[in-house]
Phi, psi and omega in degrees: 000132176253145183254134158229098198236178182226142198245110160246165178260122172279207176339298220242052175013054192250139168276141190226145143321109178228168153082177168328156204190116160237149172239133180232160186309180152263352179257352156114008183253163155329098189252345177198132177239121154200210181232147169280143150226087168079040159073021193229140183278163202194133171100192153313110148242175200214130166231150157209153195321168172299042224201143197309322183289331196103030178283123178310109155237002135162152194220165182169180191242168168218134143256117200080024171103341183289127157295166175180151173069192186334245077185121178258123190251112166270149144329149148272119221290007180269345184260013184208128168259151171198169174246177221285167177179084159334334228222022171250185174216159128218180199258133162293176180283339179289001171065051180250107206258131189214120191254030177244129206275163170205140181337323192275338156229046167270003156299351173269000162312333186219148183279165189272298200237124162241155170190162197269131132257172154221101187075034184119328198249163191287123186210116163078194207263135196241154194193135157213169198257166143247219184283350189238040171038017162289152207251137207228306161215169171200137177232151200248144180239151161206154206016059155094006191234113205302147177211113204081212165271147178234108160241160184226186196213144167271170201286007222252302203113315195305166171299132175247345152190181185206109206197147194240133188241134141283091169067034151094019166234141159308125178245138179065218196239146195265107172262132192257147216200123156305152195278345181277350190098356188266139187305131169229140203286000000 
């Protein structure tokens, strides 16, 4: 993997990683872009699959080296077909926006998986589809700790558990729910 970055000196004129930070493929593409602050990654970032176009495999931001706040994850269009949808965009590695789509990526219009941090930690609601964007689960976290409900769906849509959380412990009973929808005891 080839690297490119830029080196500033800090407080204690020690060199550090600053400024832009791109990582590249062995095939010479774009595998991850954002910016060093104090040798720590910081801000926007974008990683993406090997693949000419620019396929997203997930971006989100950090501060102080932390992940934080929203952060989105794609399918990898070589193991997912869908079909076209002219009229979406999405962006290349080159931060380019491009709507004109071919079957192997309008699944990158909406992400598989989102999910939150703060300072690092699993914060607020994580959610993922499954390949036909049907909603596949959703959990709610605060500081890294399951919190409230947690359910999950079959590819169907019906319900497939259910289960209610406190500070990361199970409160009550984890209800299990069969693919015809009938509850199982």
């Amino acid at each position: 993997m080839r690297e490119e970055w830029t080196e500033v000196r800090d407080d204690t004129r020690q060199w550090r990683k600053g400024g832009p930070y791109t990582a590249y493929y062995e095939s010479g593409r774009e595998r991850e872009q954002g910016q060093y602050e104090r040798n720590m990654r910081n801000g926007r970032w974008r990683f993406w699959y090997d693949y000419e176009r620019g396929f997203l495999l997930m971006r989100g931001e950090y501060i102080a080296g932390e992940m934080d706040g929203v952060w989105e994850f794609w399918m990898d269009p070589a193991h997912h077909m869908s079909t076209t949808h002219s009229d979406s965009i999405y962006t290349n590695s080159s931060g380019v926006e491009d709507s004109a789509l071919t079957a192997h990526t309008a699944h990158q219009l909406k992400p598989h998986k989102r999910e939150s941090y703060k300072a690092g930690k699993s914060h607020g609601l994580w959610i993922s589809w499954h390949s036909d964007h049907q909603i596949a689960d959703s959990a709610n976290y605060v500081e890294g700790k399951l919190e409230g409900k947690v359910v999950t769906y079959f590819r169907d849509g019906l319900l497939a558990s259910e289960a209610h959380y406190a500070a990361g412990a199970l409160v009550g009973e984890l209800k299990l729910w069969d693919k015809q929808g009938n509850r199982i005891e």
